[in-house]
N, CA, C and O atoms as a printed pandas DataFrame, in Angstrom:
     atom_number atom_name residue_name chain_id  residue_number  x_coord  y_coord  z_coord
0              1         N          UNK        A               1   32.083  -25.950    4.099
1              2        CA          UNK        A               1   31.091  -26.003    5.151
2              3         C          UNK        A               1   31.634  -26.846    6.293
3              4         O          UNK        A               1   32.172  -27.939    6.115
4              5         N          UNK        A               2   31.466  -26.293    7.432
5              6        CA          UNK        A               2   31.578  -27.091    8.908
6              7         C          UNK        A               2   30.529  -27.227    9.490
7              8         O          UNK        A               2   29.852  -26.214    9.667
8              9         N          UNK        A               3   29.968  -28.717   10.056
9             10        CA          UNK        A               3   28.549  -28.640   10.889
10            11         C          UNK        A               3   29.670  -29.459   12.323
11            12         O          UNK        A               3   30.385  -30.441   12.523
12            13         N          UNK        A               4   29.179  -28.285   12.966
13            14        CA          UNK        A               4   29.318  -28.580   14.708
14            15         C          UNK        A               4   28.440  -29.596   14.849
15            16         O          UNK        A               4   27.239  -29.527   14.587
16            17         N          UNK        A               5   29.393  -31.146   15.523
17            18        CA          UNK        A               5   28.612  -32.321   15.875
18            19         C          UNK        A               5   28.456  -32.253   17.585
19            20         O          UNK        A               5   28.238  -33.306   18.185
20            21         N          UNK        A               6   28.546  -31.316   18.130
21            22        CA          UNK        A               6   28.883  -30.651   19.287
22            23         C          UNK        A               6   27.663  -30.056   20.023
23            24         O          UNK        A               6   27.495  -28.862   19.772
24            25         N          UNK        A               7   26.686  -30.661   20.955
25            26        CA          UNK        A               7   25.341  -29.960   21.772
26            27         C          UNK        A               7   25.837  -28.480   22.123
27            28         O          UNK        A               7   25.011  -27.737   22.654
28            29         N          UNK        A               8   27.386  -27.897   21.814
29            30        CA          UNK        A               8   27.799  -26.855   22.820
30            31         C          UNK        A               8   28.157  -25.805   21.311
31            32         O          UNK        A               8   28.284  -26.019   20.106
32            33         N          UNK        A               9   28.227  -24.388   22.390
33            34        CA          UNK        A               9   28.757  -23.327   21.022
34            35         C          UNK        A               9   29.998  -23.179   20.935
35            36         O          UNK        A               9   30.666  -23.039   21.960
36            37         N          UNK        A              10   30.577  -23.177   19.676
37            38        CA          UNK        A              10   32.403  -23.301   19.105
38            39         C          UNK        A              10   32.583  -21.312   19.213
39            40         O          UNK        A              10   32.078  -20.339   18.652
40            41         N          UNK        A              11   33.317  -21.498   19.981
41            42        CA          UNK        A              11   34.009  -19.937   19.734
42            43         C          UNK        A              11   35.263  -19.715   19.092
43            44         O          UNK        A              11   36.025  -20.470   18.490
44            45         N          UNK        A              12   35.299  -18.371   19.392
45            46        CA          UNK        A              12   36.858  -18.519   18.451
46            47         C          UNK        A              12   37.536  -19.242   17.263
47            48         O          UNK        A              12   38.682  -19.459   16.872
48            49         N          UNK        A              13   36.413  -19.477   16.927
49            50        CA          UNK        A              13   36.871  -20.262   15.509
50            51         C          UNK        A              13   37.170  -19.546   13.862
51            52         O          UNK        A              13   36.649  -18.598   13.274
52            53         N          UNK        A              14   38.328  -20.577   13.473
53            54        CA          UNK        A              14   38.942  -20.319   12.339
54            55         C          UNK        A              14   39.050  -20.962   11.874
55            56         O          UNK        A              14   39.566  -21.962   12.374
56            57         N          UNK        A              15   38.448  -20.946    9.771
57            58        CA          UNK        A              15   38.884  -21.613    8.861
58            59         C          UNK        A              15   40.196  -21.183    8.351
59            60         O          UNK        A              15   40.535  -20.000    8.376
60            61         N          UNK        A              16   41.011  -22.217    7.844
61            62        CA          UNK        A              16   41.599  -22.142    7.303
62            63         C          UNK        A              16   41.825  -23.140    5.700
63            64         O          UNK        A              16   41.796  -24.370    5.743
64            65         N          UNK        A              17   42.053  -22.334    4.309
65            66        CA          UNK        A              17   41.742  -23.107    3.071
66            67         C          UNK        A              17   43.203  -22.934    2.249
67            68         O          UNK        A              17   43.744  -21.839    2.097
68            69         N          UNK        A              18   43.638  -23.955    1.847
69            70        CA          UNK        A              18   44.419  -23.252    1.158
70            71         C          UNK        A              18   44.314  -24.436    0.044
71            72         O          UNK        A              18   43.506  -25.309    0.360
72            73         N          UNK        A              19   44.867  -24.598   -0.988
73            74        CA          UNK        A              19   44.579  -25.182   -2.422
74            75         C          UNK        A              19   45.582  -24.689   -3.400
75            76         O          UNK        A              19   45.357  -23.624   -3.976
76            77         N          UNK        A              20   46.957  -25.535   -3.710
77            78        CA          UNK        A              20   47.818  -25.297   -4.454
78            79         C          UNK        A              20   47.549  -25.200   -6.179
79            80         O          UNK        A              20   47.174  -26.226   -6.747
80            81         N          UNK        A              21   47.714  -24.195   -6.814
81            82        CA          UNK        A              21   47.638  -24.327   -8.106
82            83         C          UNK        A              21   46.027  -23.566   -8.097
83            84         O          UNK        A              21   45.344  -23.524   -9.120
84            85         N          UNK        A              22   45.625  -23.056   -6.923
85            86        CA          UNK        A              22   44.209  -22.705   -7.082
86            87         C          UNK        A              22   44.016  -21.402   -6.591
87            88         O          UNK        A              22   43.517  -20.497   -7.259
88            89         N          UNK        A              23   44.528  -21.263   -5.067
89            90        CA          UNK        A              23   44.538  -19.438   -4.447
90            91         C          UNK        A              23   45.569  -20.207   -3.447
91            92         O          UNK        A              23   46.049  -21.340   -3.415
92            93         N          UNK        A              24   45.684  -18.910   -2.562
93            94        CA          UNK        A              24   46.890  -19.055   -1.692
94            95         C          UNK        A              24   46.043  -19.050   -0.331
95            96         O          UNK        A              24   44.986  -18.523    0.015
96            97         N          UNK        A              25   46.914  -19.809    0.232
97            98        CA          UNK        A              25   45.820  -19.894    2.028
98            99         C          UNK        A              25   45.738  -18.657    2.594
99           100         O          UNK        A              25   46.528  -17.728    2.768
100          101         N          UNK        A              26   44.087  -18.963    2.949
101          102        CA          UNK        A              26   43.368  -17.791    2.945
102          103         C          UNK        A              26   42.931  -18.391    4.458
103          104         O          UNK        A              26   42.930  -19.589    4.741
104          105         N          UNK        A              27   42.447  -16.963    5.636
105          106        CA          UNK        A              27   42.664  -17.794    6.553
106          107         C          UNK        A              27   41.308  -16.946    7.114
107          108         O          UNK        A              27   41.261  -15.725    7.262
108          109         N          UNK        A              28   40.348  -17.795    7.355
109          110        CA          UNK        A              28   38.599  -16.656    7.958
110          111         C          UNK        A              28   38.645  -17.102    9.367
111          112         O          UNK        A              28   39.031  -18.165    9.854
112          113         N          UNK        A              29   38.025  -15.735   10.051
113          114        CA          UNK        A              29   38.011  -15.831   11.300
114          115         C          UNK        A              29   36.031  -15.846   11.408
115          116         O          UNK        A              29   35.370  -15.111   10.675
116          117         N          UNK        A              30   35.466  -16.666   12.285
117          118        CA          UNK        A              30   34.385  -16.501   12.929
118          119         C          UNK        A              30   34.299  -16.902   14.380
119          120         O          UNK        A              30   34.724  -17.919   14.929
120          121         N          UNK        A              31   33.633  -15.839   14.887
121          122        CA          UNK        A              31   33.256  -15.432   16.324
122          123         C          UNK        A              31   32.525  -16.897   16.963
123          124         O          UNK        A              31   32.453  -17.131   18.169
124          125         N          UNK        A              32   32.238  -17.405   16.359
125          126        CA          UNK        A              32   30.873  -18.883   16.845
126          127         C          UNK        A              32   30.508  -19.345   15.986
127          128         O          UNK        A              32   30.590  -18.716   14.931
128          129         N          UNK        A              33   29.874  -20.780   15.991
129          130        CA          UNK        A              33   29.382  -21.557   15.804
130          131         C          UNK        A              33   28.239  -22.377   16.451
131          132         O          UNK        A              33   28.690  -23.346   17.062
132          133         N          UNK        A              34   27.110  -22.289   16.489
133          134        CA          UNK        A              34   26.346  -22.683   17.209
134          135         C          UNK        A              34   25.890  -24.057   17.359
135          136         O          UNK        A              34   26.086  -24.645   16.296
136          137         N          UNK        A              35   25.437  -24.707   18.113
137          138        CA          UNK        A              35   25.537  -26.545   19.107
138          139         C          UNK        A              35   24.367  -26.726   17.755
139          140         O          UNK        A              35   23.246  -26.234   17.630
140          141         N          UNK        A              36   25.304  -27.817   16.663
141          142        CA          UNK        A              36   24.904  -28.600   15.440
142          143         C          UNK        A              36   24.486  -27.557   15.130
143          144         O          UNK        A              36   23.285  -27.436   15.374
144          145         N          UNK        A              37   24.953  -26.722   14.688
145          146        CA          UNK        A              37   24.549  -25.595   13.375
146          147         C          UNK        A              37   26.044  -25.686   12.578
147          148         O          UNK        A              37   27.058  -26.276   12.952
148          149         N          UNK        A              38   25.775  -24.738   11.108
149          150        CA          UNK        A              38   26.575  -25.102   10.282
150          151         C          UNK        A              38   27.324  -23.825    9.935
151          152         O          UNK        A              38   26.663  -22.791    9.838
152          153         N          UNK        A              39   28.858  -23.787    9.705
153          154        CA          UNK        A              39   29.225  -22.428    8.960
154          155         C          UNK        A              39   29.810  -22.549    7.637
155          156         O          UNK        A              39   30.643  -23.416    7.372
156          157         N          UNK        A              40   29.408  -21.736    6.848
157          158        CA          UNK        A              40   29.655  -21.910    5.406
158          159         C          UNK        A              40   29.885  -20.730    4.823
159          160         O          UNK        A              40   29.221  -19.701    4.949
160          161         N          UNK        A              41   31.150  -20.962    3.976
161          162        CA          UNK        A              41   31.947  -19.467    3.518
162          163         C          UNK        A              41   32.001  -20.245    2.215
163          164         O          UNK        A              41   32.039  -21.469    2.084
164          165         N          UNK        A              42   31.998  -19.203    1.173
165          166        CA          UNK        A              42   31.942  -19.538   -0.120
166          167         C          UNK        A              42   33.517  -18.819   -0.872
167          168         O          UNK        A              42   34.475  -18.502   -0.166
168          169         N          UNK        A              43   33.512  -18.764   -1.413
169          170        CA          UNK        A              43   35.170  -18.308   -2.040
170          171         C          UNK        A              43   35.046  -18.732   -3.862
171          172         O          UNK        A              43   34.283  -19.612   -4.260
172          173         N          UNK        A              44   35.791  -18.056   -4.631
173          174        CA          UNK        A              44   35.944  -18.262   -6.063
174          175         C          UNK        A              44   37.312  -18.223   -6.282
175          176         O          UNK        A              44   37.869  -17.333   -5.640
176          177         N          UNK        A              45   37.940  -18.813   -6.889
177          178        CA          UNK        A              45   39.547  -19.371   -7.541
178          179         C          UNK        A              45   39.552  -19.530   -8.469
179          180         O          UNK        A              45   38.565  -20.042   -8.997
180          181         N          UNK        A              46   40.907  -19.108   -9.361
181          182        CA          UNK        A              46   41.039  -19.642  -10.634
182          183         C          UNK        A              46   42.103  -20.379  -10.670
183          184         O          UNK        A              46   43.122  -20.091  -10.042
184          185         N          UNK        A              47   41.947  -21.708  -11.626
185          186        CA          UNK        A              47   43.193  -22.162  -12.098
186          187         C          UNK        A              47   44.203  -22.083  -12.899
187          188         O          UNK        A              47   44.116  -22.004  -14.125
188          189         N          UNK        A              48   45.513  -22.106  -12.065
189          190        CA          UNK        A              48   46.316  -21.373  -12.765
190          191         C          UNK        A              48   46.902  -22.738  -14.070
191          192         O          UNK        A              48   47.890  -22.335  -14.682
192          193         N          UNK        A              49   46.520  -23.908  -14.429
193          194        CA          UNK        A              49   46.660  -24.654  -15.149
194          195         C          UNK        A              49   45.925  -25.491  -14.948
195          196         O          UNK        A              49   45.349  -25.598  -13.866
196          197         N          UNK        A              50   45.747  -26.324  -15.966
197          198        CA          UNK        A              50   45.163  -28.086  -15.692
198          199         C          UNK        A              50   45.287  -29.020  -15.005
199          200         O          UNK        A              50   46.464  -29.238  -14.720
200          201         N          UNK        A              51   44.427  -29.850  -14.502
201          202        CA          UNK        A              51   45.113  -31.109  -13.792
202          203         C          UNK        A              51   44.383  -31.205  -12.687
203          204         O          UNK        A              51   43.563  -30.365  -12.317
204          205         N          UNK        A              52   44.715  -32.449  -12.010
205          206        CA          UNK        A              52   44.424  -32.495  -10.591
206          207         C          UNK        A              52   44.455  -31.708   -9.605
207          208         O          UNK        A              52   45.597  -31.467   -9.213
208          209         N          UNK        A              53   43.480  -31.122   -8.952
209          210        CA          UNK        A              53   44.301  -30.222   -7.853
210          211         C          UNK        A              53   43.097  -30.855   -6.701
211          212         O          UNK        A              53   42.014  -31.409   -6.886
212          213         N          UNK        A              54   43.655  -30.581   -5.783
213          214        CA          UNK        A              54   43.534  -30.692   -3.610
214          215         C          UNK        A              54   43.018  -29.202   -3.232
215          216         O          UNK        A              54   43.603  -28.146   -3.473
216          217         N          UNK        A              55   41.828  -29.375   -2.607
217          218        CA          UNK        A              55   41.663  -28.476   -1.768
218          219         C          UNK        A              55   41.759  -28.966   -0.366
219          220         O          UNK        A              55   41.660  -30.150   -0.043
220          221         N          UNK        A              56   41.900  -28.265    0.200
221          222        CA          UNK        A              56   42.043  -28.484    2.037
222          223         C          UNK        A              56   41.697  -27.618    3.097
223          224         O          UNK        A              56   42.481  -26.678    3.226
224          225         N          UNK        A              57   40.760  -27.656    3.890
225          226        CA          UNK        A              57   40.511  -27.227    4.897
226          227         C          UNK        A              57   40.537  -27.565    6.460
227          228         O          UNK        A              57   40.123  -28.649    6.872
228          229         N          UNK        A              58   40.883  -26.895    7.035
229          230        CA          UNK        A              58   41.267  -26.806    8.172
230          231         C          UNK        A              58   40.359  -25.964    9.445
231          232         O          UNK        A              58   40.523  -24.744    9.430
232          233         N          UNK        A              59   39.509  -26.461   10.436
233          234        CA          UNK        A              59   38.824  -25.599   11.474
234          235         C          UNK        A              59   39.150  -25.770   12.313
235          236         O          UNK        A              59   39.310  -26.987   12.409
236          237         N          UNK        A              60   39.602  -24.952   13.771
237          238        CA          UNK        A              60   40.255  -24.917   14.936
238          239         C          UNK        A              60   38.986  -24.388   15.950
239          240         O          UNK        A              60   37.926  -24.756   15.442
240          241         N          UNK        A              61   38.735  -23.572   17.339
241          242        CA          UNK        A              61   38.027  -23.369   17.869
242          243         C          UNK        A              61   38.703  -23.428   19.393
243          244         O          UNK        A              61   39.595  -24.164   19.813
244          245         N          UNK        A              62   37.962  -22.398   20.051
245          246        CA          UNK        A              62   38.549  -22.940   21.394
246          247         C          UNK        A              62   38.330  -24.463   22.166
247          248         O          UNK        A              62   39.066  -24.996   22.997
248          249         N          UNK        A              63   36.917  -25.009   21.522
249          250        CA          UNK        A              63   36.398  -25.978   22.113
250          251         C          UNK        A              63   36.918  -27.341   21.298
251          252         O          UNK        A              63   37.026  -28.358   21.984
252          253         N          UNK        A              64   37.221  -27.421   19.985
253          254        CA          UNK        A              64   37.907  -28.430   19.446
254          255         C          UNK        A              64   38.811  -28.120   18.686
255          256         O          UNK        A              64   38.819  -26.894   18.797
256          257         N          UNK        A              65   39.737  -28.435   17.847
257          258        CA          UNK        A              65   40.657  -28.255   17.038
258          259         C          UNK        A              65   41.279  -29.307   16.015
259          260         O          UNK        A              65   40.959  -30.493   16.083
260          261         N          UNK        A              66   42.200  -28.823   15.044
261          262        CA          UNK        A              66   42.489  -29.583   14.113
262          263         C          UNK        A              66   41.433  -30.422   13.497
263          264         O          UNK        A              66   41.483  -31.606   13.830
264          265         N          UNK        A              67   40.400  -30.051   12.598
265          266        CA          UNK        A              67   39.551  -30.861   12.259
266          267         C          UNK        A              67   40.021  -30.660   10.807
267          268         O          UNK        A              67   39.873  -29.507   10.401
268          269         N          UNK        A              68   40.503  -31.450   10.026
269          270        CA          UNK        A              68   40.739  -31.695    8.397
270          271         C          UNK        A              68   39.990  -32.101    7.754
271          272         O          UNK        A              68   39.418  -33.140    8.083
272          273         N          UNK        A              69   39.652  -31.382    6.451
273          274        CA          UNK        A              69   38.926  -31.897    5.255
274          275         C          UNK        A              69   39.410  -31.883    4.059
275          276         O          UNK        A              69   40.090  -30.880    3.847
276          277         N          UNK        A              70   39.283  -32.992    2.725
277          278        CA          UNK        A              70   40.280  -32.055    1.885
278          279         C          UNK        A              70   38.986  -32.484    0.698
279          280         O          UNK        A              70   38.050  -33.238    0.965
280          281         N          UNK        A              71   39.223  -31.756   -0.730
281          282        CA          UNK        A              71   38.545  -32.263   -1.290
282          283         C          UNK        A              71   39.217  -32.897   -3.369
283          284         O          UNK        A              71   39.375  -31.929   -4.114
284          285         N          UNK        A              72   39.283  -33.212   -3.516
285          286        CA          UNK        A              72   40.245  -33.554   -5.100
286          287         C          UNK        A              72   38.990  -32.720   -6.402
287          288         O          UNK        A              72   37.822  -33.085   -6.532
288          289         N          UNK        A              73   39.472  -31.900   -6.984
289          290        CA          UNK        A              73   38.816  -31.567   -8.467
290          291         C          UNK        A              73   39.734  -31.588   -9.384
291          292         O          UNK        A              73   40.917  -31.281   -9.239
292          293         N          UNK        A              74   39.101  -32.021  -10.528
293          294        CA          UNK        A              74   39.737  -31.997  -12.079
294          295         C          UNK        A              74   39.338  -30.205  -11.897
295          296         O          UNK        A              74   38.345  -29.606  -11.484
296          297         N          UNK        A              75   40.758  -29.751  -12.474
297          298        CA          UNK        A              75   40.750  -29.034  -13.645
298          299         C          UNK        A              75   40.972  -28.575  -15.167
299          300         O          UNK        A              75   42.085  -28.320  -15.628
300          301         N          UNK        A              76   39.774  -28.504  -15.885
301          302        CA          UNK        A              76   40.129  -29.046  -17.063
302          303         C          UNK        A              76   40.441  -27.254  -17.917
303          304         O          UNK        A              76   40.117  -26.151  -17.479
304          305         N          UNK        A              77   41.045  -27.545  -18.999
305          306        CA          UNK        A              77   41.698  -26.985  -19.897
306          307         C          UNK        A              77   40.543  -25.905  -20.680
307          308         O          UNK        A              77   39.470  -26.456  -20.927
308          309         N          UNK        A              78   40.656  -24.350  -21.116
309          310        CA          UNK        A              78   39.749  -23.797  -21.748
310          311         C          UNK        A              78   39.296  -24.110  -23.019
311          312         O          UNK        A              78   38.377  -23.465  -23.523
């Protein structure tokens, strides 16, 4: 999820996710974002083993850019 802290509308914007050991960067395009509204894309992965893994995201826009997020999950064993 991205919430625009921004009174203005984000165009041209793109997530980008990628997460080693989890899926391969995957890269979504949306048209806008609207002034403090939120965009939220959902996605499912499997792990290809146990352990620590990093997710990371990335949103760009014509109006701002490079905004990073990352997030840490256990993955545990079947």
């Amino acid at each position: 999820m991205f919430k625009n802290p921004l009174p203005i509308l984000l165009t041209l914007c793109y997530l980008e996710i990628q997460g080693p050991g989890l899926l391969k960067p995957k890269s979504i395009k949306q048209s806008s974002v609207g002034a403090k509204e939120s965009f939220v894309y959902e996605l499912e992965m499997t792990a290809s083993k146990p352990g620590t893994r990093t997710i990371v995201a990335s949103f760009d826009s014509k109006e701002i850019v490079d905004i990073n997020g990352s997030c840490e999950i256990e993955v545990k064993e079947k």
